[in-house]
DRENDO-1510 file (C-alpha; in Angstrom, 1 decimal, always signed):
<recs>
REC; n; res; u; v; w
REC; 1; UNK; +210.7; +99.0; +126.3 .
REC; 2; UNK; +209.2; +101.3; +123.4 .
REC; 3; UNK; +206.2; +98.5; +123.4 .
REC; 4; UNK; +205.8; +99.4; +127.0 .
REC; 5; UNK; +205.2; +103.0; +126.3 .
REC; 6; UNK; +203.4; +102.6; +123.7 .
REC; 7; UNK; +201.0; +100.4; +125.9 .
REC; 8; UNK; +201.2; +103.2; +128.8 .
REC; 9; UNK; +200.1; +106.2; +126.3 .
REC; 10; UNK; +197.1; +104.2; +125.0 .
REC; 11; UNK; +196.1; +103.5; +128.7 .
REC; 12; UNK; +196.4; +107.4; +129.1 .
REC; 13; UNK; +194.5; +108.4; +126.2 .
REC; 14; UNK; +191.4; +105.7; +127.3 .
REC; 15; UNK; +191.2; +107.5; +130.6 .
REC; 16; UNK; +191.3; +110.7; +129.1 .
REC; 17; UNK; +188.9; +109.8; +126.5 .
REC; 18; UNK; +186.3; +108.6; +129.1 .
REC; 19; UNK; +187.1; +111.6; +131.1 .
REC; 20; UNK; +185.9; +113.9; +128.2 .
REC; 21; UNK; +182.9; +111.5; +127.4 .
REC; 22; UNK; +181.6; +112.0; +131.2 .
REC; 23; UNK; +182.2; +115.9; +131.2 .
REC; 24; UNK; +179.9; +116.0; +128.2 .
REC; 25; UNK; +177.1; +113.9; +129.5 .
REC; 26; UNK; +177.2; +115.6; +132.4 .
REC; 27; UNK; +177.0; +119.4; +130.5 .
REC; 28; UNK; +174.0; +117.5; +128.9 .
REC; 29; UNK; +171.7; +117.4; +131.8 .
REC; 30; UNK; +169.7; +120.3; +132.4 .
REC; 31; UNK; +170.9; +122.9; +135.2 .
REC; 32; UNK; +169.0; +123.1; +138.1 .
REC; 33; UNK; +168.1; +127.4; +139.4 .
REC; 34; UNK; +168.8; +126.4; +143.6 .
REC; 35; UNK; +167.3; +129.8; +144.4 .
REC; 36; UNK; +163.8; +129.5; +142.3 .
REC; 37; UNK; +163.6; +126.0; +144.4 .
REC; 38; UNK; +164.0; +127.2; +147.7 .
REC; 39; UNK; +161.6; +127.4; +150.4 .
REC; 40; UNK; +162.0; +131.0; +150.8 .
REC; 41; UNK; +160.6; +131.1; +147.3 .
REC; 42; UNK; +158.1; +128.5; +146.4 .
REC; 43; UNK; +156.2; +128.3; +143.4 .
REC; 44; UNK; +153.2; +130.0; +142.7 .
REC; 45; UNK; +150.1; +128.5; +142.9 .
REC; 46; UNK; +147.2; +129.1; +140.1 .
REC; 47; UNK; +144.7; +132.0; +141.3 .
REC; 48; UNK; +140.9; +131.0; +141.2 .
REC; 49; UNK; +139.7; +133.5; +138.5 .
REC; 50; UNK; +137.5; +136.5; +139.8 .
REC; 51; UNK; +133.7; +136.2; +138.6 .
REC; 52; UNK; +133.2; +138.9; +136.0 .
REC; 53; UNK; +130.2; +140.9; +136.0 .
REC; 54; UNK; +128.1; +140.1; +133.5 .
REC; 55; UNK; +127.8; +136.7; +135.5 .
REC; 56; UNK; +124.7; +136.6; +138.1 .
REC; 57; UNK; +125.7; +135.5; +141.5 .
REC; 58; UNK; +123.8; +132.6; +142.5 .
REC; 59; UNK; +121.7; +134.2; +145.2 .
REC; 60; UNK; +120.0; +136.7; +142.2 .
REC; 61; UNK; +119.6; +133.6; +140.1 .
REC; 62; UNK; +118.0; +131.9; +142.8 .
REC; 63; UNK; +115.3; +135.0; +143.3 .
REC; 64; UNK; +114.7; +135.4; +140.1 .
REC; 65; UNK; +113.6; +131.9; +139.7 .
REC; 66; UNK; +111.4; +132.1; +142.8 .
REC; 67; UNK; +109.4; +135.3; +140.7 .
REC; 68; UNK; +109.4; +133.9; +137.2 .
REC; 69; UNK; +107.9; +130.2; +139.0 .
REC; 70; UNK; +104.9; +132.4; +140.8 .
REC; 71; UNK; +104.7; +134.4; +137.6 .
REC; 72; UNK; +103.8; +137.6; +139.4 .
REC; 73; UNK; +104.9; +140.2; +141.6 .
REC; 74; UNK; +103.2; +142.0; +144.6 .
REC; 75; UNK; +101.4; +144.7; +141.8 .
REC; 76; UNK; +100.5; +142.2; +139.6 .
REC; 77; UNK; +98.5; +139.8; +142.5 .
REC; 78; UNK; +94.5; +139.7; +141.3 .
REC; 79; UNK; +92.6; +141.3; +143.0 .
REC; 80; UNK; +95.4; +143.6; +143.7 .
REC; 81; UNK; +95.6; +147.4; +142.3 .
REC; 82; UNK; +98.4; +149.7; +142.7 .
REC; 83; UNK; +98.6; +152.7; +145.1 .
REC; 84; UNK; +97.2; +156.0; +143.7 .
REC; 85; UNK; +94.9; +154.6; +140.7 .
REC; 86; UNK; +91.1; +155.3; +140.6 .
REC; 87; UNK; +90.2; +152.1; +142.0 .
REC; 88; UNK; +91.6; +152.2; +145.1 .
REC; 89; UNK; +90.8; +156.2; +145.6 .
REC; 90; UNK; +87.2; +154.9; +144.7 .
REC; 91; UNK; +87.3; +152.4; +147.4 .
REC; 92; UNK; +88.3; +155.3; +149.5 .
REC; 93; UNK; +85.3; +157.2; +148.8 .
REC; 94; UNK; +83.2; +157.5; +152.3 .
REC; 95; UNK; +78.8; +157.1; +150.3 .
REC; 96; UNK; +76.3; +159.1; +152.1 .
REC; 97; UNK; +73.3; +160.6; +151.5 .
REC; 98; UNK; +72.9; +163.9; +150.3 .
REC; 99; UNK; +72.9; +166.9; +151.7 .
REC; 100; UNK; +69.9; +169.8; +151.6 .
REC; 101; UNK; +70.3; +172.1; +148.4 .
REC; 102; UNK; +70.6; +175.3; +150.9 .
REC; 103; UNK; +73.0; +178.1; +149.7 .
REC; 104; UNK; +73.0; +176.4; +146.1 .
REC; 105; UNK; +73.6; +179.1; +143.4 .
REC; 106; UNK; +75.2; +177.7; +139.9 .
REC; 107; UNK; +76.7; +180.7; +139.5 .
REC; 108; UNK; +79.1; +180.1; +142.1 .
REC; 109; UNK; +80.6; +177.3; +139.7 .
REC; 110; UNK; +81.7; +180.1; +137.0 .
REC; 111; UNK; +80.6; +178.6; +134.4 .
REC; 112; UNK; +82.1; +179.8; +131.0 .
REC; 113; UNK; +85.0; +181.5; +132.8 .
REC; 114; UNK; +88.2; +181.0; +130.3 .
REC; 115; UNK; +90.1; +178.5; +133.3 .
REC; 116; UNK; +92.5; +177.5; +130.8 .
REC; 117; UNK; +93.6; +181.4; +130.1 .
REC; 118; UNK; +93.9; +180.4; +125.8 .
REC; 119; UNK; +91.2; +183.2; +124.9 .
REC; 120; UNK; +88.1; +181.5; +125.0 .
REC; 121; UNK; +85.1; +180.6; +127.5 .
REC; 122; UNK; +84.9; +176.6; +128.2 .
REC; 123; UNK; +81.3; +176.7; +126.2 .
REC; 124; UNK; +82.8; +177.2; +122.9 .
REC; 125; UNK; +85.9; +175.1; +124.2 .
REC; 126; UNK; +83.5; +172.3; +124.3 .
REC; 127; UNK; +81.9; +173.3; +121.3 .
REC; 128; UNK; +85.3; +173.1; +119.0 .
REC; 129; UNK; +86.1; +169.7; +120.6 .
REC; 130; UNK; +82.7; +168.0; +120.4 .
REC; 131; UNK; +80.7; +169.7; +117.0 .
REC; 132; UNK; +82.7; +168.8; +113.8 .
REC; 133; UNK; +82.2; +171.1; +110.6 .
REC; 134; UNK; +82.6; +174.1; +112.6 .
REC; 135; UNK; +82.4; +177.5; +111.2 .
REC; 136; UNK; +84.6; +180.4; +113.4 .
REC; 137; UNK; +83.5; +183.7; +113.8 .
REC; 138; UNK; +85.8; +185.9; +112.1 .
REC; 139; UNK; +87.8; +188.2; +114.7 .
REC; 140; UNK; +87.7; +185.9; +117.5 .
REC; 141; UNK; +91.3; +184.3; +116.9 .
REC; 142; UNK; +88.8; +181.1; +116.0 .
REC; 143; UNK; +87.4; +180.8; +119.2 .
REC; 144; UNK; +84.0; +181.6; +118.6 .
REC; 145; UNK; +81.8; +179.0; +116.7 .
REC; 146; UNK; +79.2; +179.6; +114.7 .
REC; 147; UNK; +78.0; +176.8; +113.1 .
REC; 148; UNK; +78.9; +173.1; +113.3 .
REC; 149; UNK; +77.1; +169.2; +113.3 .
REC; 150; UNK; +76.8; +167.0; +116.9 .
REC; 151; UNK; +76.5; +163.5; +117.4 .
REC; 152; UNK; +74.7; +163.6; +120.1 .
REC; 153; UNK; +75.9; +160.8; +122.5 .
REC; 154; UNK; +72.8; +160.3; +125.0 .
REC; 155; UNK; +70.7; +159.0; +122.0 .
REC; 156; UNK; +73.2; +158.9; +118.6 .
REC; 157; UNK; +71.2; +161.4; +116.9 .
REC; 158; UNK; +73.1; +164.1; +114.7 .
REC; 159; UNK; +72.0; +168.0; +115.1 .
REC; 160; UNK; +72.9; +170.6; +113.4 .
REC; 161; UNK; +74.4; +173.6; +115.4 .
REC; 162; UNK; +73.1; +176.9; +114.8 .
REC; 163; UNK; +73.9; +179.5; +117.1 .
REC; 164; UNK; +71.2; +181.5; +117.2 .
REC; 165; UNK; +69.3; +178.7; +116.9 .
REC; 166; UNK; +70.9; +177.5; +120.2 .
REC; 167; UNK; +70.2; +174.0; +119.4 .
REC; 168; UNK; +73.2; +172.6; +121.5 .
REC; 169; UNK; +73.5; +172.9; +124.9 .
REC; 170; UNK; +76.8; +172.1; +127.2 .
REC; 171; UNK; +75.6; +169.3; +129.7 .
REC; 172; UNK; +77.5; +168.6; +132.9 .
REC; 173; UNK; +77.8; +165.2; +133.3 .
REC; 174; UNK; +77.3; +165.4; +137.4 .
REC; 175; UNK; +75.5; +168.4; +138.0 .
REC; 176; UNK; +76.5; +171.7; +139.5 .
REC; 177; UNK; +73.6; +170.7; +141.9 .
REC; 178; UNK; +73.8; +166.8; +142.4 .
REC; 179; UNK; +77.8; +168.3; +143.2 .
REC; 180; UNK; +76.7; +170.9; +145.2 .
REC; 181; UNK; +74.3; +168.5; +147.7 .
REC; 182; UNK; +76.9; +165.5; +147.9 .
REC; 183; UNK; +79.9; +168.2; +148.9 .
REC; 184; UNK; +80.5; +170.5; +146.9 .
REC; 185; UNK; +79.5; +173.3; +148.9 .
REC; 186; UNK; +82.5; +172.8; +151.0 .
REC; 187; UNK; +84.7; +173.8; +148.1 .
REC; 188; UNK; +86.4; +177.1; +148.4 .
REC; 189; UNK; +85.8; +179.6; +145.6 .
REC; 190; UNK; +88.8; +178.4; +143.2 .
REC; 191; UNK; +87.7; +174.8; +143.6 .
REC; 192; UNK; +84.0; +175.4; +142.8 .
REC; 193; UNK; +85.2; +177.2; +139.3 .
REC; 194; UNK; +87.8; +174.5; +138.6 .
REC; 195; UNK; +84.8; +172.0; +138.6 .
REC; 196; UNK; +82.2; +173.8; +136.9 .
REC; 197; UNK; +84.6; +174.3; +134.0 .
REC; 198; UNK; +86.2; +170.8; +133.7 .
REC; 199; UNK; +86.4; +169.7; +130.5 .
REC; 200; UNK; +86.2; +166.0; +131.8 .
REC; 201; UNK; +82.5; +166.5; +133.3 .
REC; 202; UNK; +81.2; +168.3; +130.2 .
REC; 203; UNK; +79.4; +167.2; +127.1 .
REC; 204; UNK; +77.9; +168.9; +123.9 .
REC; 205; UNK; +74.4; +167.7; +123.4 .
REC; 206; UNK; +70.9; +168.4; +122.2 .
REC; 207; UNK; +69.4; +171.5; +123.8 .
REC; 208; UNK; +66.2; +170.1; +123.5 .
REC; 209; UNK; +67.2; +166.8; +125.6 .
REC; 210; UNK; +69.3; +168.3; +128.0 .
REC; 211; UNK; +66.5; +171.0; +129.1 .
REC; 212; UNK; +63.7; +167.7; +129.6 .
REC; 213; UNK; +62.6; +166.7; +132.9 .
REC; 214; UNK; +63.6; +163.3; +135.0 .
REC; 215; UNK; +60.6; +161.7; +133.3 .
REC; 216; UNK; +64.0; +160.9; +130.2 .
REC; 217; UNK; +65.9; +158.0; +131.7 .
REC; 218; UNK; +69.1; +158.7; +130.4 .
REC; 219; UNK; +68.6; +162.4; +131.7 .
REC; 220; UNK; +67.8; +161.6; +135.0 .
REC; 221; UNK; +71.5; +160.3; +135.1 .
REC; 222; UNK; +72.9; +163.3; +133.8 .
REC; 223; UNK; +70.7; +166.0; +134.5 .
REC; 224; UNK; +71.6; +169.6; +134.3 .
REC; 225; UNK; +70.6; +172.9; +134.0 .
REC; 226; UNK; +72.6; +175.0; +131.4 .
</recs>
């Protein structure tokens, strides 16, 4: 009888013992979150990343390419030249003949007038910017000059400038006359001064050269009477 109970409690103890073994394998497994697998919720899907701006978008890329393989640009075309630049107001420029010399006075250009209001008349303006080894009259807040050397640039002969010698005369380039026949006598009053004093049409040069006839080739090109 006591064998038989023994045998009985060993029987128990085996279930049990299985029991317990199950329970732990069973703890083992890893849990399962219903709610984060439902389909109310489903899992997010990766988000294609946003192009950043230092990155070209393919269209530029693709215009760029089309410029760098003609290797030029509308301004840069031969032949070509860009609005506003000498060229094309030179191709502008209507030629005719010219015009008689009625009503032509040079002193309706002002010559000498002080346009550019520092103190002095354009001549000795020209004179301080052309003649180098100048001497200033005193008193003229160094305006006036006395003295000085030219290179002449019609024939590349150097003169020395003596002003009561008057060895250097102040040549316009296209003359008051020449200007005067091929339109200038349209100008208004302001407009005839501003060219008769512009720096840009006037040039320091032998007296002597400047006063000679069209007989001098490179005078007849740039006569002028001072």
């Amino acid at each position: 009888m006591l064998s038989s109970s023994r045998r009985t409690l060993a029987a128990l103890a085996a279930v049990l013992s299985l029991g317990l073994l199950s329970g732990c394998a069973e703890d083992a497994q890893p849990a399962i979150d219903t709610a984060s697998t439902s389909s109310a919720d489903p899992k997010p899907t990766r988000e294609a990343p946003e192009p950043s701006e230092d990155t070209p978008s393919p269209s530029k890329s693709d215009d760029t390419d089309e410029e760098s393989e003609s290797g030029e640009g509308d301004e840069g075309r031969a032949g070509s030249a860009a609005t506003g630049t000498a060229s094309v107001m030179l191709d502008e420029l209507t030629v005719k003949g010219r015009a008689p010399k009625t009503g032509y006075d040079g002193d309706l250009f002002k010559w000498r007038s002080d346009t550019d209001h520092n103190g002095c008349d354009t001549r000795n303006d020209v004179l301080r910017r052309d003649l180098t080894d100048i001497t200033l009259k005193a008193g003229t807040h160094g305006c006036i000059v006395l003295a000085g050397t030219l290179a002449d640039p019609y024939q590349g002969e150097t003169y020395d400038f003596d002003r009561s010698a008057n060895a250097v005369d102040i040549d316009h380039v296209v003359a008051r006359s020449n200007a005067w026949q091929t339109g200038a006598f349209k100008f208004n009053e302001e407009t005839l001064k501003e060219f008769g004093n512009d720096p840009l049409n006037l040039l320091a040069v032998s007296s002597s050269l400047n006063r000679q006839t069209c007989g001098y080739c490179i005078k007849c090109r740039n006569t002028s009477v001072i």
